[in-house]
Steps between C-alpha positions, in 0.01 A plus 500: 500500500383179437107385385398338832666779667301803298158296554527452847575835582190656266294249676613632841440827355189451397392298832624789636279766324191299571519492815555887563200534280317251692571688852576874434142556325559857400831568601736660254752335362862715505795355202782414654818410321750240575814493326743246593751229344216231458805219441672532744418392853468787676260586210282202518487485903417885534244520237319152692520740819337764415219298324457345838504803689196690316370157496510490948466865526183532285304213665630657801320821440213441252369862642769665301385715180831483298617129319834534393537312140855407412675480159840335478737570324843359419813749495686145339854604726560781330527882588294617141279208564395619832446863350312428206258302709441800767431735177218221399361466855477920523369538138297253433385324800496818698656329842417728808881284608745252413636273738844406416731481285741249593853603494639874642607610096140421406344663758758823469301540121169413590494780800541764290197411247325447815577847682376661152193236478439625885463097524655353821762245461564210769787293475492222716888375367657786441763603727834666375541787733517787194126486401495704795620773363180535308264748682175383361203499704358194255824255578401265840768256576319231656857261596787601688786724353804304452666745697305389834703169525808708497502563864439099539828426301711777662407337892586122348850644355519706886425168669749278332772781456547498147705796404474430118236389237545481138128590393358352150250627327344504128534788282179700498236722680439190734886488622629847413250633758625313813870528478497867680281366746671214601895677473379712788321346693776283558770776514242537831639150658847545390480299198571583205512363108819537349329352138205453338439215275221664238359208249253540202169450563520179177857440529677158332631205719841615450439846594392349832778280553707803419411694748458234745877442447586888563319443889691225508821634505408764734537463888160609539309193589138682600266510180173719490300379219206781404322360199184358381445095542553408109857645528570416842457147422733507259748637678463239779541207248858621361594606856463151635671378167786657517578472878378813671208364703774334713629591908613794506256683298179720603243559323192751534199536290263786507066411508460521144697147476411383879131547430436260217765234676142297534429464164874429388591053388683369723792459290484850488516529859773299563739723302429780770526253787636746811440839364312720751176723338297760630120445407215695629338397841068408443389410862272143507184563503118231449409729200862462357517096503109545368629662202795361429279138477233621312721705218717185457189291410353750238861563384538161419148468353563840308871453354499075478782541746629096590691627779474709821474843401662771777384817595778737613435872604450629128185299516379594816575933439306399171198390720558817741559771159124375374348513831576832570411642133214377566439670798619826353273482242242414711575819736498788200114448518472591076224403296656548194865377376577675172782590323540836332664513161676832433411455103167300549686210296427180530728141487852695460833422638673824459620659773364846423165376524548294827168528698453695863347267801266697633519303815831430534582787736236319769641169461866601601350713819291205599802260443701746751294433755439112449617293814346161589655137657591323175670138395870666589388690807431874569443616178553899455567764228668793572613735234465260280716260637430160708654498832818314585426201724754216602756301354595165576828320463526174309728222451504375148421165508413195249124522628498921417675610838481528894414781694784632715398880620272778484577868425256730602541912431432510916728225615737489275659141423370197737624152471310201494770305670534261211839418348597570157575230260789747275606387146723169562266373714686658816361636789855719547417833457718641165686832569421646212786537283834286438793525271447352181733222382462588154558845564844689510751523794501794695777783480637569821748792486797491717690838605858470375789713706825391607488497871321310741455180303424292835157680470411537092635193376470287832288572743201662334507250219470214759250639720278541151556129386478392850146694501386370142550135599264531788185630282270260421592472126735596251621789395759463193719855531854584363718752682571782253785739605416903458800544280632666197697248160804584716365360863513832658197628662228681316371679736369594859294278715220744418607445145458121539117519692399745211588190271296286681193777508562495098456096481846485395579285788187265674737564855805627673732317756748617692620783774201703394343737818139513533436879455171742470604652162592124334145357597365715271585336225521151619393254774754385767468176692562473897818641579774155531799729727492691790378904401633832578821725392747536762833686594850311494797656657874373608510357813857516583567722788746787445793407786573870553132558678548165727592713766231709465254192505321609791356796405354326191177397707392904525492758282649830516163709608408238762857500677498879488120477624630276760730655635319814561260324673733333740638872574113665526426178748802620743432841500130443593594235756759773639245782525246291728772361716739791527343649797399214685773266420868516613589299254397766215673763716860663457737655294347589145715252369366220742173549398550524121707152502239348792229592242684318190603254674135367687337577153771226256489279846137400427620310166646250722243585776814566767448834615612511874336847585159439710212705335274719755251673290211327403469691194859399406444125574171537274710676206793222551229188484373659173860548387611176611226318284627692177879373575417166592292480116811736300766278691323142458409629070895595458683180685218296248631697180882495649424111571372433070766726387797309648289157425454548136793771444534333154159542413487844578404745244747783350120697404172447682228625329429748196521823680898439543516487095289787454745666758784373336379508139723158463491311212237246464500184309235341325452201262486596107219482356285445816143703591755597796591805368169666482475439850844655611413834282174505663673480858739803363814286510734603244865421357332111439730252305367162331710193524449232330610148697604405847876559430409881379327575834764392707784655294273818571482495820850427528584846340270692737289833382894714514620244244199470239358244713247497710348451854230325469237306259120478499393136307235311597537216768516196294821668342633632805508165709691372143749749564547451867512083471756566223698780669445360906564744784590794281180653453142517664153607401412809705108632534288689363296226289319622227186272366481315238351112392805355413575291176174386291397347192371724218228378269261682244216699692245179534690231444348249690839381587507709745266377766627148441886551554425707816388249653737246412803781647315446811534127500883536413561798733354247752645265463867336484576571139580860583806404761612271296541776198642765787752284542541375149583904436604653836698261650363251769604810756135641486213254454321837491495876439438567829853354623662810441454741763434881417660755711339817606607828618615424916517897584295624738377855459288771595239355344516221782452712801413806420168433701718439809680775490173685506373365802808557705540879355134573611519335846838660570339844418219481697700365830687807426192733516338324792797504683539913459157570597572324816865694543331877435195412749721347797794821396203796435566605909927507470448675180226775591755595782813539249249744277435678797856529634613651124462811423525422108373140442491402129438182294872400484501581879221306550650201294805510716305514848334179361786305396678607808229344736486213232873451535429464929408201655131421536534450876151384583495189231551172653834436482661830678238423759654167567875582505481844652253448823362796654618690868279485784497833667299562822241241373442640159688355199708718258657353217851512418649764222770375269766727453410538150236749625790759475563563911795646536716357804490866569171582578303501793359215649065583455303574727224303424506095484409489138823648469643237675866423384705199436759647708294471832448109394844461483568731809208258725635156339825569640412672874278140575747292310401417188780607297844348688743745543768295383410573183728805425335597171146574643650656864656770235237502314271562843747754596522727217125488501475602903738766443292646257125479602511329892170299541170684572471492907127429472 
């Protein structure tokens, strides 16, 4: 401290002093202690605050009886310094508190003297996030916990969608404490920091450059810098030498750099030109731009300052801290402020005899409750601590920086709408990370087998360099084959995405299936091929079954179901026509082949035999709806078969090889497997190229072959382009997401190169490399049709067959209820009549008078018209009634016979008698029974 300095401030002191005198009268004056850095700046501006602040608040309230009456002292920077002059404050000053110290290591020391003193400490600059760990009722925070503006950083990184920061901080109490903070609250956006960059608190030039170097050759390109000014600005200046304050390149600072950006050179400044910082929000107010004009002018007068001094936020919590000590000690009401001494000794600094505040205890409860408007806004203590109030956002400029959002706890992040200037002086947005050119070329592991080299060492390769040449920048990489010294293979593909999980490998290309169990250990891109795993059979049709062809479209159960419904149909039809229809009449024979033959004629809808019965013509509209669907379903199947005959299928779906227990091909080495033992499929055999799976199937499951092959479909269209018309690819289709990328679990790769497989997927780079691979024949994977099983089953109609079965029934039952209620009179006088009439009897009465003609439906009516007899009608008995020619004409007209018909037609001429057949047949009958005479 220099002369002019040390004068100026005793005179102020003194001024001070006088003045309380002057106005308090009798008011008591209450030692305060004030330890603080006095050389540096926060030192210098705090201790001018709270001067000023006792100064206002004191000629504010001359009523007050307490005069608070400071002594200063200076803790010189250091951690023993600060410590030693607590112990002198407590001891021999007897300080009812201490505001300060400066730094969070000095004030970790001096709370502890202070919770035995019972002296309250209030630190108006102290904010490492670990002094909270200290439970004293005597500690007040009067700033905001670094750990506040974490929630501010965390919605920047969310807004810009950063997904990795590098985060710097010096190596103490100061940075040790935020790192945990700030690793998860970002783990909370999806961010994360794969390093931290940890540099002494008085490190060399070249340790800086060192380290600087290290970032550089990371791709990493967001920077969190946690550290106080001094170092920070250090930092800065061999950042912007070196080249890393250029595009590309974010960089974040926390409030304890971003809050003293106002009192920084320009030159200074300029080094940090784009960075964004997070400082804390103090709302304009008349009493703020009061201050801030009258502090600078006794500033000046007090430290011989030439240029324009700044007061940040330190300054201004200063003012706050004092102000509300004073009101705390104002509010404990004592009249005396003694110390006691536990050995009654005087003037010591040992600990043993530190002294005991006596008022200490009211001080703290007092400050608890403080809460008033101050310079920085609502200004309140609880539990010690000051609440959190808003952040904003600034853009490091040469003039200190520009405001470009708020961050409230309420609100969250809010933009101010104003673009950022980033480091290069661009206005593009960086992305946060980019690969180094100084750094190393990435591994990429490619699988190594012998077959299908179209897709490892072709196709896959090219999609991958076709997909790196779109991104935005560079990305150096050598392919790397997964091989042993001799070239073979070392290992599974499981083998080869552990290696990349163990950083032996920075990627894999090739064939490789996106699958549940591999994403555990690494991160896949967007799949670049079509998904799923798929069944490929031969396709040649055997020549023996060609004949046979047309039952292919059914299957066994719904021909046999078919055709016992076409027999059911007949015999229904036959029992509600037989009695009313000649047609359904006759020999046994007549009516079994009439039956058949109107029940198959309604496939073709040619049935010549007229239908009476309503309930019939209801049963054969119902029936006629199910053949038209069965008839119109199998001439569709019969029409695809004999269309694509080559494409058809030797085995349909999986059921047939669980049936069969056939053999079952699968590539080696592929996740396949697992999912044919998991379907129960057994007697599997790997292959190994295209040749080997064709040579299988050409041996068939009798000759160590096999019958079919499950492979997934980019492998399977392969095989089919290479071996055309043999074989086809046969549902079911089991999910999966097709070929991917593999990368380390966060590579930020990842998100990059799926979005450049869109733009090649998309566009025509991807028919170009079909064709490059498959042949120009398909300009995609979708040009190979897939053939599905073309039988029709049970499953297919069941429901039909339902209906038809149910409707048929119930005709049936209606039409019996109506047969026993028209019958009951005919068969009451048959019971009477027998002398023994069972069941069985009964059952034969019925189906006798079922077997008769119903002579009063419709139809009988109409061929067989009644006789008129003396005015009455009577109709006319068939001789199925069972009258004998024998018999006795009746007496009665309702026995009226055909024979008197006959016998009348012919006496008035009816009947010509040159017809020889009916005169003998009129003869016989007159010998017999001659005509009635009435």
């Amino acid at each position: 401290m220099n002369t002019n300095q040390g004068t100026h401030r005793a005179l102020w002191f003194i001024a001070g002093c006088l003045l309380f005198v002057a106005t308090a009268g009798e008011a008591r004056n209450v030692s305060v202690g004030v330890v603080l850095d006095m050389e540096s700046w926060v030192g210098k501006m705090g201790l001018s605050c709270i001067h000023m602040s006792l100064s206002e608040f004191y000629q504010a309230n001359p009523h007050y009886n307490t005069r608070i009456v400071l002594h200063p002292k200076d803790s010189a920077g250091d951690v023993v310094g600060a410590a030693a002059a607590a112990l002198d404050l407590i001891n021999n000053h007897k300080v009812e508190a201490i505001l300060g110290p400066t730094t969070s290591m000095q004030t970790n020391f001096v709370i502890k003297l202070a919770h035995k003193a019972h002296v309250p400490i209030l630190t108006f600059t102290a904010s490492s996030p670990s002094l909270a760990s200290h439970r004293s009722p005597y500690f007040f925070r009067l700033t905001h916990t670094d750990s506040a503006q974490v929630a501010a950083i965390t919605a920047l990184v969310k807004a810009y969608n950063w997904r990795e920061l590098v985060l710097i901080y010096q190596d103490d109490e100061f940075g040790d404490g935020m790192s945990p903070y700030f690793i998860h609250a970002l783990q909370g956006v999806n961010a994360r920091v794969p390093y931290q960059s940890i540099i002494d608190p008085t490190p060399t030039e070249d340790q800086i450059e060192e380290e600087l170097y290290k970032l550089m050759t990371m791709p990493t390109r967001v920077l969190l810098v946690h550290m106080l000014p001094s170092l920070a600005i250090r930092l800065f200046s061999k950042a912007n030498e070196i080249g890393m304050m250029r595009e590309g390149y974010v960089w974040i600072l926390t409030d304890a750099t971003t809050n003293l950006l106002g009192s920084m050179s320009s030159s200074v400044l300029k080094s940090m030109e784009g960075a964004l910082g997070v400082r804390t929000y103090v709302p304009k107010s008349m009493e703020l731009d009061r201050f801030k004009i009258k502090w600078k002018r006794k500033f000046i007068v007090e430290n011989s300052v030439p240029n324009d001094p700044y007061l940040d936020i330190f300054g201004l919590w200063a003012y706050d801290a004092a102000r509300a000590l004073a009101m705390a000690v104002e509010k404990t009401g004592a009249k005396n402020f003694t110390f006691q001494n536990p050995n009654g000794s005087e003037n010591l600094t040992d600990l043993e005899t530190l002294g005991v505040s006596r008022n200490g205890e009211k001080i703290g409860e007092a400050l608890s409750k403080t809460k008033f408007m101050g310079l920085t806004g609502n200004y309140e203590i609880v539990n010690g601590q000051l609440q959190s109030a808003a952040f904003e956002i600034v853009n490091v400029n040469s003039n200190g920086g520009n405001r470009v959002g708020f961050w409230n706890p309420e609100k969250g992040l809010l933009s101010n709408n104003m673009t950022v200037v980033w480091p290069g002086n661009t206005a593009a947005v960086p992305k946060g990370w980019e690969f180094p050119t100084a750094g190393k070329r990435l591994r990429i592991g490619v699988p190594v087998k012998e077959g299908y080299s179209e897709f490892v060492k072709g196709y896959c390769t090219d999609v991958f360099n076709a997909v790196i040449a779109t991104l935005p920048y560079d990305v150096p990489f050598d392919y790397i084959p997964f091989a042993l010294p001799n070239g073979s293979s070392a290992g599974s593909y499981d083998d080869l995405i552990m290696q990349v999980h163990k950083g032996v490998y920075d990627g894999a290309v090739g064939d490789i299936t996106i699958i549940a169990n591999r994403s555990k250990y690494v991160d896949f891109t967007l799949p670049f091929t079509e998904p799923g795993v798929s069944m490929v059979v031969p396709t040649q049709p055997n020549s023996k079954n060609k004949a046979w062809l047309f039952l292919k479209p059914l299957t066994l159960d719904l021909w046999i179901t078919s055709l016992c419904f076409f027999v059911f149909t007949g015999f229904v039809v036959w029992i509600l026509e037989h009695r009313i229809n000649q047609d359904f009449r006759g020999p046994p024979s007549h009516h079994i082949g009439t039956s058949l033959w109107f029940s198959f004629c309604t496939m073709v809808f040619a049935q010549r035999e007229t239908l009476i019965s309503n309930l019939a013509r209801f049963v054969v509209i119902i029936w006629f709806f199910v053949v038209f669907i069965l008839t119109e379903s199998y001439m569709g199947s019969l029409t695809s078969l004999l269309t694509l005959q080559q494409l058809q299928p030797t085995i349909t779906n999986i059921n047939q090889l669980l049936k069969k227990q056939s053999s079952v091909g699968y590539q080696h080495g592929s996740f396949v497997w697992e999912l044919l033992t998991s379907l129960g499929l057994k007697n599997l055999k790997p292959y190994g190229s295209l040749e080997e799976l064709d040579k299988l199937f050409k041996l068939g499951s009798s000759n160590d072959g096999i019958d079919v092959a499950f492979d997934e479909i980019p492998y399977i269209k392969l095989f089919r382009r290479k071996f055309p018309n043999k074989y086809t690819m046969v549902d079911p289709n089991y999910k999966t997401d097709g070929f991917g990328f593999a990368f380390p679990i966060g590579s930020l790769l990842v998100a990059d190169i799926s979005r450049a497989i869109l733009h090649v997927t998309e566009s025509e780079k991807i028919n170009q490399l079909h064709k490059e691979w498959f042949s120009d024949q398909a300009n995609s994977w979708s040009s190979i049709p897939k053939v599905t099983s073309s039988e029709l089953s049970m499953n297919n109609f069941w429901g039909l067959f339902l209906i038809v079965g149910v409707v048929a029934i119930t005709v049936l039952l209606v039409y019996f209820v109506i047969f026993l209620y028209k019958e009951k009179h005919t068969l009451g006088r048959t019971a009477n009549e027998g002398s023994n009439f069972s069941i069985g009897n009964k059952i034969r009465a019925l189906l006798k008078i079922y077997d008769q003609k119903d002579l009063t439906s419709h139809t009988f009516k109409k061929s067989n018209p009644p006789k008129v007899v003396d005015n009455k009608i009577y109709p006319i008995h068939d001789d199925s009634v069972g009258i004998s020619p024998n018999s006795n004409y009746p007496s009665s007209p309702s026995n009226y016979s055909v024979h008197d018909t006959i016998y009348e037609s012919f006496e008035s001429g009816d009947l010509s008698p040159n017809n020889q057949i009916v005169e003998m047949v009129i003869h016989t009958i007159t010998e017999v029974t001659p005509p009635n005479e009435e």
